[in-house]
C-alpha positions, 0 to 999 in steps of 0.5 A, a space after each residue: 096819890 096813893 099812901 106808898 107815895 106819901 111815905 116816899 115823899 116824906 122820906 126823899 127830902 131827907 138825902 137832900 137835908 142831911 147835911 155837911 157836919 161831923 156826923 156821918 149820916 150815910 148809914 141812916 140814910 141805908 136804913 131810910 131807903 130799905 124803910 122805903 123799899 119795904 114799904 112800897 112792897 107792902 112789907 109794913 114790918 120790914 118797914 118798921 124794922 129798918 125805920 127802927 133802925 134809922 132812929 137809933 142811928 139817928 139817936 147816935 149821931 144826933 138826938 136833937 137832929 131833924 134826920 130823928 124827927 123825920 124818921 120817926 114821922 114815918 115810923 109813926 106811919 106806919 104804926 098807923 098802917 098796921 092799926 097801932 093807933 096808939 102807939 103811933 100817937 106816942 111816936 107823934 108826941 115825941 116829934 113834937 117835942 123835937 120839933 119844938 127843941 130843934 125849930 125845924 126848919 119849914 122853908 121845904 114844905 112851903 116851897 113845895 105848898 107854893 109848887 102845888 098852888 101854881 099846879 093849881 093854876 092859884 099863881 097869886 098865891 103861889 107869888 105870895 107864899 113865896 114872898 113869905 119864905 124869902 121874908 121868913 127867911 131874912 127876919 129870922 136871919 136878923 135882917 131888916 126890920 119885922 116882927 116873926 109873930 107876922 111871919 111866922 109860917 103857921 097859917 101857911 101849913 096849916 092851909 097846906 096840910 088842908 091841901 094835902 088832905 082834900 087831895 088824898 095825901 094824908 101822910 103828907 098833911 100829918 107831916 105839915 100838921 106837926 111842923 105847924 104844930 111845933 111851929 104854933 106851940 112856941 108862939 102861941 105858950 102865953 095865950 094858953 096860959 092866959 086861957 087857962 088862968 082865965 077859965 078857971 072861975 068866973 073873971 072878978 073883973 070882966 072889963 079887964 078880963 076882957 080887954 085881956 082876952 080882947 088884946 091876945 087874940 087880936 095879938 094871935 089874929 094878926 100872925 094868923 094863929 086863928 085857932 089860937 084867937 078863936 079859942 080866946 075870942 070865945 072866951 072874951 064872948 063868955 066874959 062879955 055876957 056879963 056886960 048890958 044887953 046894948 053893951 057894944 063890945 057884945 058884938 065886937 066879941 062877936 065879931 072878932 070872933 066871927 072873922 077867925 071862924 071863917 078864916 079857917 073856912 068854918 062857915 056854919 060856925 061863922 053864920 051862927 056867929 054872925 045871926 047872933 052879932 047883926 041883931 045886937 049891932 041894928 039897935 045901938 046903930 047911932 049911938 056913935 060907939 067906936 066899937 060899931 065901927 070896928 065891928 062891921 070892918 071886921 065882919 066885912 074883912 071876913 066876906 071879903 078876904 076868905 071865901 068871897 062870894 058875890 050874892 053872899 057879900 052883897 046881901 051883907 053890905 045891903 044890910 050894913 052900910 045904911 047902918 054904919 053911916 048913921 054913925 060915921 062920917 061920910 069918907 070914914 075909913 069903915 065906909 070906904 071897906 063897906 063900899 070896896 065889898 059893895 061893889 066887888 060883889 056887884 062886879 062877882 054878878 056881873 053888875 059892872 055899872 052898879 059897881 062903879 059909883 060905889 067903887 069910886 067913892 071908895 078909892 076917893 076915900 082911900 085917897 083923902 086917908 093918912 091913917 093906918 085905918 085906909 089899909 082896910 079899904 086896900 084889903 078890900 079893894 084886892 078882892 076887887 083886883 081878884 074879881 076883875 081878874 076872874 073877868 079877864 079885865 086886866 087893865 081895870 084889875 092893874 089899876 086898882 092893884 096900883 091903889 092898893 099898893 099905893 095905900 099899904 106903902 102909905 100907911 104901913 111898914 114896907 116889910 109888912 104882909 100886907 104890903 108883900 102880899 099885894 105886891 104879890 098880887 100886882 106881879 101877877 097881874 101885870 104878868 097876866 097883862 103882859 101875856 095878853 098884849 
C-alpha cells in the first residue's frame, strides 16, 4: 500500500468516531477531508494547511478529544513527508501526551489487526485477538472478574504496528505504535521508576534488589510489556553478577530474560542469551535448586510459544531434558512441558512415531496435576495442536486442543488469557474439522 493510502486510512475512521455530543464536528470533519483530498494530490502544503486548521477546530470543540489527536498524527505525516523530522517528533510528543490524558480507545485498530490476520490466512489468531477485544471491552466496562495488566492491548498493537511495517504501511504502524505507546505508558510508570531508582548506583543489597527487579518484570512479562520486562530483567542480570558463580538465580535471570527477547522476535539477542545461561544450568544440575526447574520451563515456553521451529526446538530438548530429570521427580510439571516441546518438534520433522510416547507421557502428566504449574504443559501442547494442524490431522489436533482446555479450566480463572486463547484455537479447529467432513 502506497503512503497516500496509509494517510487515508488514518484519516477515514475519523467520520465514523465522531461522535454524537454537543460539540458540532461537521467543520473539522470539512478541513479532515480537504487534508485528504490535498495529500492525495501530492499538495503536501495544502495538506498542511487544512490539518492546521482541523487542529485548531478540533482545540475549540474539544481539546482533550480523539478528533485532536488524530489530526495531529497525520500533521505529523506530513511534516515527515516534507522532511521536517523535528518538527513532526514534536507534533508526536504532543499525541502522546494526549493519548495518555483521554485513554484512546484502541478496540478500532485491533478489530482491523484481527481482519488483516484472516487476510493472512492466521484464523487462529485472528479468533484470538478477537477474544481479547470482547474481554477488553467487559473488563474495563467493570464487568466480571480480571486484572487489565492481563488485557491490556499492548502487545497486540505492537505486534500489528510489526505487521503493518513489513507490509510497507509505515504511517499506519507510526499510528499503532503511538496508541501502544499511550497504552504502555500509563502501565508500565512504576517499572521505570523502579529502573530508575535501581541503576543509579550499585544495589546495597543485591538479593533485594534482585528479588525486586525479579518480581516487576515477571509482573510486566505477564501483561505481555516485554520490552518493559526486558529492560528490568537486564537489570536483575547486572544485580545477580554479584551473586556466586553456581549461584542458581544467574541462570533464571538469564533465562527470564531470554524469553522476552525472543518474544519480540530478537532472536540473536535470544541465542546470545541463552549460550550464556545453558553452560551455568549443566554444572548445578542435581543440585535440586527450585530455580533449575523454573529456569528450563521458561526457556521451553520460549521455543515453543514464539517462532516454533522443529530441529531448533528439538536440539534444546535433547539437551535439557536429561538434565532437568536429575532434579525432579518423573511426572514433575517441568518434565511434562520438556516432553510436549519434545514431541512437537519430532511431529514438525515428520517423525510422528518418535513423538508418541513422549506426547503421552506428557498428557499422563498433565493428567495427574491440580496445580497452577500443569498450565505449562497446556501452553506446550497448543503448539502440538498447531502442528498437527500444519499436518492436516485435525482429529488428532481436536483432541489434544480438548486437553489443553481441560487443564486451563482446571487450574486457572475462567476469564484468564490462556484460557481465551485456547478457546480460540479449539473454535478453530473444530471449524477446520467440520470443514473437512
Amino acid at each position: 500500500m502506497n503512503a497516500r493510502c496509509g494517510l487515508l486510512i488514518m484519516l477515514l475512521p475519523l467520520a465514523v468516531a465522531a461522535p454524537a455530543g454537543a460539540a458540532d464536528w461537521s467543520a473539522w470533519q470539512r478541513h479532515m477531508e480537504a487534508a485528504q483530498r490535498a495529500f492525495e494530490q501530492g499538495r503536501l502544503s495544502g495538506a498542511e494547511e487544512r490539518l492546521a486548521d482541523a487542529v485548531r477546530e478540533a482545540e475549540l470543540q474539544d481539546p482533550k478529544s480523539p478528533q485532536l489527536a488524530r489530526s495531529l498524527t497525520a500533521l505529523a505525516e506530513v511534516y515527515r513527508k516534507q522532511g521536517r523530522e523535528r518538527e513532526a517528533q514534536a507534533v508526536t510528543a504532543r499525541v502522546d501526551a494526549l493519548n495518555r490524558a483521554i485513554g484512546a480507545d484502541v478496540t478500532e485498530p485491533l478489530q482491523a489487526y484481527a481482519a488483516l490476520l484472516r487476510e493472512l490466512g492466521r484464523d487462529v489468531d485472528a479468533r484470538a485477538v478477537d477474544a481479547r477485544v470482547q474481554r477488553l471491552k467487559e473488563v474495563r466496562a467493570g464487568d466480571g472478574r480480571g486484572n487489565l495488566l492481563f488485557f491490556n492491548p499492548v502487545a497486540e498493537l505492537r505486534d500489528y504496528a510489526a505487521l503493518l511495517r513489513r507490509r510497507h504501511r509505515d504511517a499506519d504502524a507510526r499510528a499503532v505504535e503511538a496508541q501502544a505507546k499511550a497504552e504502555a505508558t500509563r502501565l508500565v510508570e512504576r517499572y521505570e521508576t523502579l529502573r530508575k531508582g535501581y541503576s543509579k548506583e550499585p544495589a546495597a543489597l543485591p538479593t533485594v534488589t534482585w528479588l525486586q527487579q525479579i518480581t516487576a518484570g515477571r509482573e510486566a512479562a505477564e501483561g505481555r510489556l516485554y520490552p518493559e520486562a526486558e529492560g528490568l530483567f537486564i537489570d536483575a542480570a547486572r544485580t545477580a553478577e554479584s551473586f556466586a558463580a553456581q549461584d542458581a538465580r544467574r541462570p533464571y535471570t538469564l533465562s527470564l530474560l531470554a524469553y522476552t527477547q525472543r518474544a519480540q522476535g530478537k532472536r540473536e539477542d535470544f541465542e546470545r542469551t541463552v549460550q550464556r545461561a545453558m553452560p551455568m544450568l549443566e554444572p548445578i544440575a542435581g543440585s535440586g535448586h527450585a530455580y533449575l526447574p523454573r529456569s528450563f520451563s521458561v526457556l521451553a515456553l520460549a521455543y515453543v510459544q514464539y517462532g516454533f521451529e522443529g530441529a531448533e526446538a528439538l536440539g534444546y530438548f535433547q539437551r535439557s531434558l536429561p538434565l532437568l530429570e536429575k532434579d525432579v521427580r518423573p511426572d514433575h510439571p517441568a518434565v511434562g512441558l520438556q516432553l510436549v516441546g519434545l514431541a512437537a518438534s519430532r511431529l514438525a520433522l515428520n517423525q510422528p512415531e518418535a513423538a508418541e510416547p513422549a506426547l503421552q507421557r506428557a498428557l499422563t502428566i498433565a493428567g495427574a496435576q491440580s496445580g497452577r504449574e500443569e498450565a505449562l504443559i497446556a501452553r506446550g501442547l497448543l503448539t502440538v495442536v498447531r502442528v498437527y494442524m500444519d499436518r492436516g490431522d485435525y482429529v488428532r489436533a481436536d483432541a489434544v486442543a480438548e486437553r489443553a482446555v481441560s487443564v486451563f479450566r482446571r487450574t486457572l480463572d475462567p476469564d484468564h488469557p490462556d484460557v481465551m486463547f485456547a478457546l480460540a484455537v479449539q473454535r478453530a479447529v473444530q471449524a477446520k474439522l467440520a470443514a473437512t467432513r
